[in-house]
C-alpha positions as CSV (number, residue, x, y, z in Angstrom):
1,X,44.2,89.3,171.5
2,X,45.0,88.8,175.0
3,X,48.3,87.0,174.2
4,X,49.3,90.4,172.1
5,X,47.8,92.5,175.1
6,X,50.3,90.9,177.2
7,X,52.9,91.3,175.0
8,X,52.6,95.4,174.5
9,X,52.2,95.9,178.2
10,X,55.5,94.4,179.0
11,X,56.9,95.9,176.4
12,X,56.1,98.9,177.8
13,X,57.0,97.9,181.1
14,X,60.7,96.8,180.1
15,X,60.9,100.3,178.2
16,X,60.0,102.1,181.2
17,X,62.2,100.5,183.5
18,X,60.7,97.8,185.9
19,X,62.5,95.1,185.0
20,X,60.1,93.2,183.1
21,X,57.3,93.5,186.1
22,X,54.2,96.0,185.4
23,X,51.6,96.9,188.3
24,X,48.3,97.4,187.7
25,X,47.8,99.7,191.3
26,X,47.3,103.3,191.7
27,X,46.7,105.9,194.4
28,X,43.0,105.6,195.3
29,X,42.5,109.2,194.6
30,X,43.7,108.6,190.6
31,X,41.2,105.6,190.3
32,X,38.3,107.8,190.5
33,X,39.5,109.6,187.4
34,X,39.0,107.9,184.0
35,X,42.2,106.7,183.0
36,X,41.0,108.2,179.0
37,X,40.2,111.6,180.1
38,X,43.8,112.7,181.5
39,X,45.0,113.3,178.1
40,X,42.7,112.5,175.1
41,X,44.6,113.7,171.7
42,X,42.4,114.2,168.8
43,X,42.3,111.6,166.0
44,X,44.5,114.0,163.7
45,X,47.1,114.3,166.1
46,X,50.4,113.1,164.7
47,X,54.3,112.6,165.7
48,X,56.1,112.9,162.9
49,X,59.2,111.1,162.3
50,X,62.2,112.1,160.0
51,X,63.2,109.2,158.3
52,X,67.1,109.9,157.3
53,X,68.1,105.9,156.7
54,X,65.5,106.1,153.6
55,X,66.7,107.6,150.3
56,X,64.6,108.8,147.6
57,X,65.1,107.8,143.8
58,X,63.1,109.6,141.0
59,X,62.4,107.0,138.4
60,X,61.2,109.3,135.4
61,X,60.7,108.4,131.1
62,X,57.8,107.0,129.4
63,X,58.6,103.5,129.8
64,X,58.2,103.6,133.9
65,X,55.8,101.1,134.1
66,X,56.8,99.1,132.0
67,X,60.6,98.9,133.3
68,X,59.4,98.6,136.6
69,X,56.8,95.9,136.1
70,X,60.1,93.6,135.3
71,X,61.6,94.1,138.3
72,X,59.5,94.3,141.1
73,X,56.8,91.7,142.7
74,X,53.8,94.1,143.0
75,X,51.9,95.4,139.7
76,X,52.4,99.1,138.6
77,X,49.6,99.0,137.2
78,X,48.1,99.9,140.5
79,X,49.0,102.6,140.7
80,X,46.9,104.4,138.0
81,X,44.2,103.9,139.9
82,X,43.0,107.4,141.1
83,X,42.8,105.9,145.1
84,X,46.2,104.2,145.1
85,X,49.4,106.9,145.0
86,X,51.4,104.4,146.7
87,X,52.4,101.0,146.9
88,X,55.0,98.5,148.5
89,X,56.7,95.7,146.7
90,X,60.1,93.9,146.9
91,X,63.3,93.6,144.3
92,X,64.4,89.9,143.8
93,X,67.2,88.0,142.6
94,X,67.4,85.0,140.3
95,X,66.7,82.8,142.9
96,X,63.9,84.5,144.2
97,X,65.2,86.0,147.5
98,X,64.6,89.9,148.6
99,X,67.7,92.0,147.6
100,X,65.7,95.2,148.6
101,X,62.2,96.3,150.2
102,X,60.8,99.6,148.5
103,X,58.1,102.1,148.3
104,X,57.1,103.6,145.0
105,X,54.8,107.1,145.1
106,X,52.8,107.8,141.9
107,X,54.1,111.7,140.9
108,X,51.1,111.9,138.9
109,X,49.7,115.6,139.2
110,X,53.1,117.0,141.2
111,X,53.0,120.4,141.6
112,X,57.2,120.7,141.5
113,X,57.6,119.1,137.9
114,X,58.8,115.9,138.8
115,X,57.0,113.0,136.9
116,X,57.6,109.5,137.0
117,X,57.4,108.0,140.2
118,X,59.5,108.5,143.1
119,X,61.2,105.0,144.7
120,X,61.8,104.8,148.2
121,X,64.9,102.4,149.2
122,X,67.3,101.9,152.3
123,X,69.9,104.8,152.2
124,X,72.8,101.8,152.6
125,X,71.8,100.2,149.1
126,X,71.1,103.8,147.1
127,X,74.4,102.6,144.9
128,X,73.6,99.4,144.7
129,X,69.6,100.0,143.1
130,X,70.6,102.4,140.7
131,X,73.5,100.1,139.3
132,X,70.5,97.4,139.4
133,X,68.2,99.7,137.4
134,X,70.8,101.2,135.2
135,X,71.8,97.1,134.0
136,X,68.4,96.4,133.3
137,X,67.3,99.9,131.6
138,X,68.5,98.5,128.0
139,X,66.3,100.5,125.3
140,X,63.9,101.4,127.9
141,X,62.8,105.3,127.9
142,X,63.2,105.7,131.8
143,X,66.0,108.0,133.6
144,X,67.1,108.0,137.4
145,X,68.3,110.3,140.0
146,X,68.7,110.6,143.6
147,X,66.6,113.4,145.2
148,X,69.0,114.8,148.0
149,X,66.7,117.8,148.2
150,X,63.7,115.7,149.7
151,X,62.8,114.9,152.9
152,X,61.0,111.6,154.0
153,X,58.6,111.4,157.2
154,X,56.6,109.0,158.8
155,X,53.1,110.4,160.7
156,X,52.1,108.2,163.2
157,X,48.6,109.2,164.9
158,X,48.8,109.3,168.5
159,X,45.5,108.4,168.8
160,X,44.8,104.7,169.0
161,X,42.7,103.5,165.7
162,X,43.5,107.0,164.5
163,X,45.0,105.8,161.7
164,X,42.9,106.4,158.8
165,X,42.6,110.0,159.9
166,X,44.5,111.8,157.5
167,X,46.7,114.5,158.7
168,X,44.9,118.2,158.5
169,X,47.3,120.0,156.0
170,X,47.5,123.7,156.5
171,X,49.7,124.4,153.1
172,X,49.0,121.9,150.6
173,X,51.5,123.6,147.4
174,X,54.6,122.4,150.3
175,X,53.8,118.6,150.2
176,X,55.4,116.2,147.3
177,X,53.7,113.0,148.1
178,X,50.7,112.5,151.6
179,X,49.7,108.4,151.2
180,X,48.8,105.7,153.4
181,X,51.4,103.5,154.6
182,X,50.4,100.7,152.1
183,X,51.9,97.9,153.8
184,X,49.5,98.1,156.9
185,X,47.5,101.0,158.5
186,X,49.5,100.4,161.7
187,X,52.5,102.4,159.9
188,X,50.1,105.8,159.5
189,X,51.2,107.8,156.8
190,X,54.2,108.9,154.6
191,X,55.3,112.2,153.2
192,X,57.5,113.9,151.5
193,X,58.2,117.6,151.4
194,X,61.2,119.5,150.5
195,X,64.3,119.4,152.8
196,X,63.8,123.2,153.8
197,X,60.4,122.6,155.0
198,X,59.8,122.0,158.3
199,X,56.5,119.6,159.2
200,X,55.4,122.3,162.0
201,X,54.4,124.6,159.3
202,X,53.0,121.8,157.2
203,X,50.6,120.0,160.1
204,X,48.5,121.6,161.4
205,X,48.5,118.8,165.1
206,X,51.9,117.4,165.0
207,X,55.1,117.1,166.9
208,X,58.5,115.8,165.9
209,X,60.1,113.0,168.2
210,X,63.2,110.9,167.6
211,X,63.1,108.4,164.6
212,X,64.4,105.8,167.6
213,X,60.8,105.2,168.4
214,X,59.8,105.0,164.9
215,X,61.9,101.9,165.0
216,X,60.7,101.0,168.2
217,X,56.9,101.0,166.5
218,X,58.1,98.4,163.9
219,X,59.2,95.9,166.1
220,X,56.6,95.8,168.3
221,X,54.0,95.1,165.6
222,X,56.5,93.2,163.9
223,X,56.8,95.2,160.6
224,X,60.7,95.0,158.9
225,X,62.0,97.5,156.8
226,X,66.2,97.9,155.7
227,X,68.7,95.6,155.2
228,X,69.2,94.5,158.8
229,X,65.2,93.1,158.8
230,X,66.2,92.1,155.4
231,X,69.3,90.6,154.5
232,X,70.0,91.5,150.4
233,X,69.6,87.8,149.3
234,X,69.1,86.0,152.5
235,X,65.4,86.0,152.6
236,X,62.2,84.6,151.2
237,X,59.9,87.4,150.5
238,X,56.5,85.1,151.5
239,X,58.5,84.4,154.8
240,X,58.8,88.1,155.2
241,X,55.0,88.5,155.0
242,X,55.1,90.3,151.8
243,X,51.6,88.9,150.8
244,X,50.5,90.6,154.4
245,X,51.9,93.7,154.0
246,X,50.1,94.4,150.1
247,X,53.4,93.7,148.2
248,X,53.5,91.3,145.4
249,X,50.6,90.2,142.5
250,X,50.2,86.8,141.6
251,X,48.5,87.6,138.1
252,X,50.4,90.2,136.9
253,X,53.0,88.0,134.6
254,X,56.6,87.5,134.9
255,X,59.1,89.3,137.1
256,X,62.8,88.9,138.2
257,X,62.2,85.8,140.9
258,X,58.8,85.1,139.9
259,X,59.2,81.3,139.3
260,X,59.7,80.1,142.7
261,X,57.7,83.0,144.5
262,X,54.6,81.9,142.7
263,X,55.3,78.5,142.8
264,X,55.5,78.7,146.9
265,X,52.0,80.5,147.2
266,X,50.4,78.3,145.1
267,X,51.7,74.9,145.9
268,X,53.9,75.0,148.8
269,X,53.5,76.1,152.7
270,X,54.9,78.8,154.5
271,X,56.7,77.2,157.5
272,X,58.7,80.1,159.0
273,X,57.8,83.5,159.5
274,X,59.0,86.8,160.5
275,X,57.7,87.8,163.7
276,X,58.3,90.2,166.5
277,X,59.9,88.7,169.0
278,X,60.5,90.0,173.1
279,X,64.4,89.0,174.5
280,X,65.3,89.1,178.2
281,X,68.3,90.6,176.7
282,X,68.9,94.0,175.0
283,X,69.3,93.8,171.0
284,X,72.7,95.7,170.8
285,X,74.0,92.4,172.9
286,X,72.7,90.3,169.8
287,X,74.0,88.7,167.1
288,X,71.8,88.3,163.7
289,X,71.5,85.4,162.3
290,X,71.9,83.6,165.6
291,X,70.1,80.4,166.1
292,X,66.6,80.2,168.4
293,X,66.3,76.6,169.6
294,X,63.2,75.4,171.6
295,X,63.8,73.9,175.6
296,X,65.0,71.1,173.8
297,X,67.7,72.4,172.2
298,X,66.2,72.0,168.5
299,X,66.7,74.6,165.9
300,X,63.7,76.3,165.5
301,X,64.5,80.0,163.9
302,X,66.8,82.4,163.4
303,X,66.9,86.2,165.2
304,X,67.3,88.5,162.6
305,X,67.8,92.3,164.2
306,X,65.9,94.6,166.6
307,X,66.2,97.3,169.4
308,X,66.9,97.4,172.8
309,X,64.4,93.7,173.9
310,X,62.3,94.3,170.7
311,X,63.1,92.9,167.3
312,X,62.4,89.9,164.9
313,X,63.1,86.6,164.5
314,X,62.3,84.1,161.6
315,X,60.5,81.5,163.9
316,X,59.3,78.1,162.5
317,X,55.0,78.0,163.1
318,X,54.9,75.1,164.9
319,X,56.9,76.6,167.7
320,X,55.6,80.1,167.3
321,X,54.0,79.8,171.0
322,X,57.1,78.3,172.7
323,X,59.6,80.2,175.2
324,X,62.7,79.6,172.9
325,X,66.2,80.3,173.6
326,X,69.5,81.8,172.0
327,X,73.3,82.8,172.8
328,X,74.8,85.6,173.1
329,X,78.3,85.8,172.0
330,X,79.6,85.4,174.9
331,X,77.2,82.2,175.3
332,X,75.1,83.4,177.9
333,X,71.4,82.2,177.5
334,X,68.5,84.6,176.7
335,X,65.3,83.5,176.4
336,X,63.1,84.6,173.6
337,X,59.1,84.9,172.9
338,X,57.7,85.4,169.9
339,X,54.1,87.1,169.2
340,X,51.7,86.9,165.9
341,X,51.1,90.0,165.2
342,X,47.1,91.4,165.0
343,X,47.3,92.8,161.6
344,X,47.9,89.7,160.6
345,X,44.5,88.2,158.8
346,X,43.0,86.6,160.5
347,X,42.1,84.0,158.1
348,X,45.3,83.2,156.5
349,X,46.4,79.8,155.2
350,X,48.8,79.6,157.8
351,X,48.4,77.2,161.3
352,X,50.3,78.2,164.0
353,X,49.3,74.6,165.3
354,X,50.4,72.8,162.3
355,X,53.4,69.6,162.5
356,X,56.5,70.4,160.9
């Protein structure tokens, strides 16, 4: 805990300007004042995000579940449980790699007529998922269409540990879907209303801010989402911490890319992970897919993407708590640190002390 205490704090210290040094003095007259009391937001006090690189798909037909089942690594039938309305899960290829990371909402008991469930995808890829799901409909009884006329937000509490607060909602017959981030409570909550509707009106303790920090959010606790965290059939989903984050079943029967998923939980071990990772240098001077390499020049990991110095990097374990190193296109050095992130379990199979 002290390690990812360290972390944040320069991470805040870089964003704010010093260079990568943070001081710890104040004026004397400031000291006597608890540092809490100066501005102490209630639990239900959220910044709302407008998340425009997400699209929304409505999946609709009697055969939903079903279809879906078939395709995706998480199990649909969680959703008809009356406490789960929303769930994450991944879309694999043949060979068992992620092609897309997604969020489906349960539509049971909508207000606005939709049914079905509504499937929440990177806006770059919308083509590419519904000629996905249109190839492997067959006979099945299920429809799609893109839902241009809803809007996607993210509610972040502004209070620390605030999380589990839900948002106070002052017009409930406006709001489409209000769930839990299911892939940790770190991410808050999601929601979708209709394009016309403005969140203000909605929340009753909100303000909007600029989706830039939303991102900023992910990297710092290390959470990908998109097809710049994850390459369409570049990467592992159990290296991208899908088991952490809620998003595949390993007893609900056969899927697209099940084979090799199941057989690396069950028999294998995990030796790389995605991680957020701290650079000396700013992301957009980056390349992804560039190699990390430890002090003695061994390949170690890849960087994958990020934001100004945050971002991710598939590290190997074993070097997890090592300074490492990459290049910059122009081959100047920048030094790299990677953090394990504390919603991590705690408990998990996996040894950051371990020999490769």
């Amino acid at each position: 805990m002290q390690r990812i205490s360290i972390f944040s704090s320069a991470v805040r210290a870089i964003e704010a300007g010093s260079g990568g040094f943070y001081h710890l003095s104040c004026p004397k007259h400031v000291m006597k004042i608890p540092l809490r009391k100066l501005y102490q937001p209630s639990a239900r006090h959220f910044t709302c995000y407008s998340l425009q690189h997400r699209t929304l798909l409505n999946v609709s037909g009697q055969d939903v579940s079903s279809f879906l089942q078939g395709l995706i690594t998480n199990d649909m039938t969680l959703l008809e449980e009356d406490s789960r309305g929303a769930m994450y899960a991944h879309i694999l290829n043949v060979q068992g790699r992620t092609l897309y990371d997604i969020l489906i909402y349960s539509l049971k008991g909508s207000p606005n007529g939709l049914n079905g469930v509504l499937l929440e995808c990177d806006t770059s890829v919308q083509d590419s998922i519904m000629k996905l799901l249109k190839l492997y409909k067959i006979r099945r009884k299920v429809s799609f269409s893109l839902c241009p006329s809803l809007s996607l937000w993210a509610l972040l509490p502004q209070k620390e540990n605030g999380a589990l607060e839900k948002p106070e909602v002052t017009a409930a017959d406006k709001v489409l879907v209000l769930e839990k981030d299911p892939r940790t409570e770190l991410m808050g909550w999601r929601m979708i209303i209709s394009g016309q509707e403005n969140p203000h009106e909605i929340i009753s303790a909100c303000r909007q801010d600029k989706t830039e920090d939303y991102h900023k959010h992910r990297y710092e606790i290390g959470l990908p989402e998109g097809v710049k965290d994850l390459p369409p059939g570049e990467t592992l989903p159990l290296e991208s911490n899908l088991v952490y984050m809620q998003g595949i079943s390993f007893s609900k029967g056969c899927y697209i890319g099940q084979e090799l998923t199941a057989r690396t939980h069950h028999t294998g071990v995990i030796r790389k992970r995605l991680m957020p990772v701290l650079t000396s240098a700013p992301a957009e001077e980056l390349t992804s897919g560039a190699s990390l390499e430890n002090e003695g020049g061994k390949p170690v990991g890849k960087y994958r993407s990020g934001l100004h110095m945050l971002g991710l990097g598939l590290v190997r374990l074993a070097h997890a708590k090592e300074t490492l190193k990459m290049k910059t296109s122009d081959s100047a050095v920048v030094s790299v640190q990677a953090n394990v992130p504390e919603w991590w379990p705690k408990n998990g199979k996996d040894n950051l002390n371990h020999k490769v």
